[in-house]
C-alpha positions as CSV (number, residue, x, y, z in Angstrom):
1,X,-14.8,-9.3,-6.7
2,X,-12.6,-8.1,-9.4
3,X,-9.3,-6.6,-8.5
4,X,-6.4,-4.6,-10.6
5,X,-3.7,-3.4,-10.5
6,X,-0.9,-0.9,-12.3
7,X,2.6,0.3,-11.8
8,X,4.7,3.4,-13.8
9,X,7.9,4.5,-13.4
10,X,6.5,8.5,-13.4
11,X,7.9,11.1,-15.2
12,X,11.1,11.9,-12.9
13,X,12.9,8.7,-11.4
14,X,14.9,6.8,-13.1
15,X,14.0,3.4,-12.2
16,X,10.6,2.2,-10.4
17,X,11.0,1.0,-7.2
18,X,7.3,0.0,-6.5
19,X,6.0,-3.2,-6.5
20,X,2.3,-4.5,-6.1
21,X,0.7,-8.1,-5.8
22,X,-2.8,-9.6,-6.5
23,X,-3.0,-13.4,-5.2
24,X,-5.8,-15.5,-4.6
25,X,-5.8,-18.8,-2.6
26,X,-9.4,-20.8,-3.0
27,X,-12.3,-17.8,-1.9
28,X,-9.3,-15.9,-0.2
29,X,-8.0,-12.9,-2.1
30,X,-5.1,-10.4,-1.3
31,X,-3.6,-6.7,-2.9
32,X,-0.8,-5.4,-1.8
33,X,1.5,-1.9,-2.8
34,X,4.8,-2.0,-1.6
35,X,6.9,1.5,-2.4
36,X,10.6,0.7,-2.1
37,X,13.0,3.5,-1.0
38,X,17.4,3.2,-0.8
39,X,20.2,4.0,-2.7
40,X,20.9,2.5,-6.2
41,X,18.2,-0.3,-6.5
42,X,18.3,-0.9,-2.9
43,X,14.1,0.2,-3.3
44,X,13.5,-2.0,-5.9
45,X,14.8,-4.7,-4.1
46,X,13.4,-4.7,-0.6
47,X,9.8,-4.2,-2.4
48,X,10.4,-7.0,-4.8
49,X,11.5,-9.3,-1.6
50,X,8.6,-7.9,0.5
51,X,6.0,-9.1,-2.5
52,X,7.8,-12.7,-2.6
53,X,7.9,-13.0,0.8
54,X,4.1,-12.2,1.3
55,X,3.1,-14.4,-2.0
56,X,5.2,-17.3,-0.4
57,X,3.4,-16.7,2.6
58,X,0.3,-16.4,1.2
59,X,0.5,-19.6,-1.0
60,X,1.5,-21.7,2.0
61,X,-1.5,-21.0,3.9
62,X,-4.8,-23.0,4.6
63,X,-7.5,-20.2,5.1
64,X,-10.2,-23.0,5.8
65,X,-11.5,-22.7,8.9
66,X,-9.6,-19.6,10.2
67,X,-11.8,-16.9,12.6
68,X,-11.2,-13.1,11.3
69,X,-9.8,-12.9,14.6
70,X,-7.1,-15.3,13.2
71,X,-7.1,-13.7,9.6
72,X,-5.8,-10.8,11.0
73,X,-3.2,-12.0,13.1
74,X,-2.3,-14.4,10.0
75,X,-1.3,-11.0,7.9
76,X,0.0,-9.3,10.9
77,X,2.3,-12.1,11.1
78,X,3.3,-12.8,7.5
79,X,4.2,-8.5,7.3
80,X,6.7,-8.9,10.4
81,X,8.1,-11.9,8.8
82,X,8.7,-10.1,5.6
83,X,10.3,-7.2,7.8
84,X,12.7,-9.8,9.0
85,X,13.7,-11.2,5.7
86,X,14.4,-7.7,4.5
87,X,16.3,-6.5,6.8
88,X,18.8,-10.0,7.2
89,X,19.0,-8.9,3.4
90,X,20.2,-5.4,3.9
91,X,22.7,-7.0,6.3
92,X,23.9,-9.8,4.1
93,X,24.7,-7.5,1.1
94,X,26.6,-4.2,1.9
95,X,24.7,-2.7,-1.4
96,X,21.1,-3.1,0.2
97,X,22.6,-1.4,3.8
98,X,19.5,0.8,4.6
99,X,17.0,-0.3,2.3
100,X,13.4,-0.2,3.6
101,X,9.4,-0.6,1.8
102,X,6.3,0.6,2.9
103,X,3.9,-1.9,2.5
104,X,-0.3,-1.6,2.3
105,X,-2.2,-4.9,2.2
106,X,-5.7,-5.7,2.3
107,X,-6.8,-9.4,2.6
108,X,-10.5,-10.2,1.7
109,X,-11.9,-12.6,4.0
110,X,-15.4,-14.1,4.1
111,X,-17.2,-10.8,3.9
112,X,-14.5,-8.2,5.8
113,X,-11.2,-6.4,4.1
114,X,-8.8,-6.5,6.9
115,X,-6.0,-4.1,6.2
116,X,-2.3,-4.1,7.1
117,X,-0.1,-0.8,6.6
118,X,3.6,0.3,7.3
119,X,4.6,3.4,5.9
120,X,2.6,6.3,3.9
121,X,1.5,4.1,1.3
122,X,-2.2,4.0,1.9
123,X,-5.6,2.3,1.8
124,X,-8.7,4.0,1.1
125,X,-12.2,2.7,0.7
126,X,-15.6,3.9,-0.9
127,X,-18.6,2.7,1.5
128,X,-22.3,1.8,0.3
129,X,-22.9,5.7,1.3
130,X,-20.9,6.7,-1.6
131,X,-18.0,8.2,0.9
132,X,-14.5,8.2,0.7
133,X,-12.7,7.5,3.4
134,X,-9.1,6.5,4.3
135,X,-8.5,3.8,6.1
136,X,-4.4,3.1,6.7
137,X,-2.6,5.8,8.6
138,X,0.6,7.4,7.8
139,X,4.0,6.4,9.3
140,X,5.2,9.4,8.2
141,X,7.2,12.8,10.2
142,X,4.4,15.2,9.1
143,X,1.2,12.9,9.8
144,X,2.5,13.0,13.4
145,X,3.3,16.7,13.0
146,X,-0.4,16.9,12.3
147,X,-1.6,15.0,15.0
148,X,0.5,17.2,17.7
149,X,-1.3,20.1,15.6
150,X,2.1,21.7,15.3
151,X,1.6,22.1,11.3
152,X,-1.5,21.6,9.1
153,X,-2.6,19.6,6.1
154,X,-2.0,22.4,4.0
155,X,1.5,22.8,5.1
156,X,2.1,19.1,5.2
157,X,1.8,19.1,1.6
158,X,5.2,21.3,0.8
159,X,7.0,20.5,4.0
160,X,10.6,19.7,3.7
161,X,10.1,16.5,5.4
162,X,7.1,15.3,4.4
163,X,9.1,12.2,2.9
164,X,10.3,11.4,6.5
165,X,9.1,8.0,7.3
166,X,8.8,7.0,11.2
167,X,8.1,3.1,10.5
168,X,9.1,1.3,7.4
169,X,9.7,-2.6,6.4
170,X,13.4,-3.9,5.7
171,X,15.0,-1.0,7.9
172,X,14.8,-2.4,11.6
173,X,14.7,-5.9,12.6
174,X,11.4,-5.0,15.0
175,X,8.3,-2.8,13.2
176,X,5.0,-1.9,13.8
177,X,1.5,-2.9,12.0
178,X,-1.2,-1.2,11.8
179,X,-4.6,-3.9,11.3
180,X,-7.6,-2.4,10.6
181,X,-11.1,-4.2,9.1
182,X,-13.6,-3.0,7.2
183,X,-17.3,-4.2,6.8
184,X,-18.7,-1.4,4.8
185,X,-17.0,-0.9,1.3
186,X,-17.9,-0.9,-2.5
187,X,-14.1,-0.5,-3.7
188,X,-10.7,-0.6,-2.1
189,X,-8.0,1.0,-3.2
190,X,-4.5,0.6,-1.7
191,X,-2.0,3.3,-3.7
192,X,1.8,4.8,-3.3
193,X,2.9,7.9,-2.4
194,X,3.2,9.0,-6.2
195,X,-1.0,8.4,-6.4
196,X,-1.9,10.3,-2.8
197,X,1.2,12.9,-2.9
198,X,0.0,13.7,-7.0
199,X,-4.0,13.7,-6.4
200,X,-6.2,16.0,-3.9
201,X,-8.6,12.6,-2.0
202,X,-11.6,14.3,-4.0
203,X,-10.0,13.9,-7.0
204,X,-9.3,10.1,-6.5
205,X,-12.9,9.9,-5.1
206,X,-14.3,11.2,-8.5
207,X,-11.7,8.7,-10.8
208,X,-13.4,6.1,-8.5
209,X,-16.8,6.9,-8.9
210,X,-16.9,7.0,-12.4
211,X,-19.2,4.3,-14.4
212,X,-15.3,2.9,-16.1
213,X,-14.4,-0.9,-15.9
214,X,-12.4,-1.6,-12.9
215,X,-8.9,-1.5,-15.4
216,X,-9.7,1.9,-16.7
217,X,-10.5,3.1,-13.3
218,X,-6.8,2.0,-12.5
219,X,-5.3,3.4,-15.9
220,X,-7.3,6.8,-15.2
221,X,-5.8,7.2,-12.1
222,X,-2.5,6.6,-13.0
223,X,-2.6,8.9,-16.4
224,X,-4.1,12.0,-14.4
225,X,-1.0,11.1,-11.0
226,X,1.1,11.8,-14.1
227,X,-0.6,14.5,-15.4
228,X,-0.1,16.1,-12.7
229,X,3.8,15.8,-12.5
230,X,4.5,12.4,-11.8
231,X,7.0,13.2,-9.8
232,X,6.9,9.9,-7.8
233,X,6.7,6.1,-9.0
234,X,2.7,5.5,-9.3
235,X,1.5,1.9,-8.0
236,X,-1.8,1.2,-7.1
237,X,-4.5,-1.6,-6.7
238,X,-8.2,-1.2,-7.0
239,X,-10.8,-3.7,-5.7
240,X,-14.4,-3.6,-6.9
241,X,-17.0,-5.4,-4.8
242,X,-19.8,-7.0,-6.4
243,X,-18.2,-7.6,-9.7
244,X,-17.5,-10.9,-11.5
C-alpha cells in the first residue's frame, strides 16, 4: 500500500485551515483529512489538535491481536477523544470559543479500510469493478435536506447553506461517528470540502483512474480543485492498494 497526501491554501482564503495525517504503526496504517472552520485561526487550530490527538493516539496503540470488531471501536474511540480535547480547548482559550473540524479517517487493518467521518469531509473508494463510490456521509444542512427530498443535488450545490454543518469535532463536548468498512477497494481517497465542493465525482473518478504515480494522482487533483476556483482550502489523501 502506498498512501499520499497534499494540502493548498486555494486561491481565496487567507490562511489554510486543513490538516491531514499519514501514520503507520507495524502493518497498521492510517489517513486522515481534518478541515478546520472558526474565526481568526480558531480552524487551524482545532484541525492541528485533532491530527495530534489522533497521531498520539495512534502511536500509543498495540494493534496485535485486535478483532476488526475492536479496530473499529479503537478509532471510534480515539475520534470522540479528540472531540473532547478540542472542545476543553475552545473552553480554556476565549480565542478558540466555537472552533470545530470535520474529520475523515480510514484505518487499514488486516485486509479491511474501516472508515470514520464527522463532518462533510469525505471518503470515497474505487472497487475492483472500476466504480466510484462514496463511502462517508455528509453531516451537513443540505445532505439532510436531500434525504427529506425537500431540495436536490442540483440545488444542493448553490444553496445558501450548503456550508451548514449538523455534526462537527471541537464544537460540542458529545458528537457522533459514523464507522463504515470496506472489503472491496483498489484506492481510497479521503478529501475536503475544497476537493468534493470544486470537482463533479466523475471528474475525481477520471483523476483517479489515470495510469499517474500515486503523488501525481494527488497533485492532479489538487491543480484541477484550483483550476476550477479554489475557492476552498484543498486537502486530500489517496491510498493505492497493491502498490509497494
Amino acid at each position: 500500500m502506498i498512501i499520499q497526501g497534499i494540502t493548498d491554501i486555494g486561491k481565496i482564503r487567507r490562511i489554510n485551515q486543513d490538516n491531514f495525517l499519514i501514520l503507520q504503526n507495524k502493518e497498521v496504517q492510517l489517513m486522515l483529512v481534518a478541515d478546520g472552520m472558526g474565526g481568526a485561526k480558531a480552524g487551524e487550530v482545532a484541525s492541528l489538535l485533532a491530527c495530534q490527538s489522533i497521531e498520539r493516539q495512534f502511536n500509543e496503540m498495540d494493534f496485535n491481536e485486535l478483532t476488526i470488531t475492536e479496530a473499529k471501536q479503537w478509532l471510534k474511540k480515539a475520534i470522540l477523544t479528540m472531540n473532547k480535547e478540542v472542545y476543553q480547548a475552545s473552553v480554556n482559550n476565549p480565542d478558540y470559543s466555537g472552533m470545530g473540524t470535520t474529520v475523515v479517517a480510514s484505518l487499514f487493518f488486516e485486509d479491511a479500510c474501516l472508515v470514520a467521518n464527522v463532518g462533510d469531509s469525505r471518503c470515497y473508494v474505487i472497487n475492483t469493478a472500476n466504480e466510484l463510490i462514496q463511502i462517508s456521509i455528509d453531516h451537513s444542512l443540505v445532505n439532510e435536506m436531500i434525504r427529506l427530498k425537500r431540495i436536490t443535488l442540483e440545488q444542493a450545490k448553490t444553496h445558501p447553506q450548503r456550508s451548514v454543518l449538523t455534526n462537527v469535532c471541537g464544537v460540542i463536548p458529545n458528537i457522533e461517528v459514523d464507522i463504515f468498512e470496506v472489503h472491496d477497494y483498489k484506492m481510497v481517497l479521503c478529501c475536503s470540502d475544497g476537493v468534493h465542493s470544486m470537482l463533479e465525482d466523475r471528474e475525481i473518478f477520471s483523476l483517479l483512474n489515470s495510469k499517474e504515480t500515486t503523488a501525481s494522482k494527488v497533485q492532479h487533483i489538487l491543480l484541477h480543485a484550483n483550476l476550477r476556483g479554489g475557492l476552498d482550502n484543498i486537502t486530500l489523501t489517496l491510498a493505492e492498494r497493491g502498490r509497494l
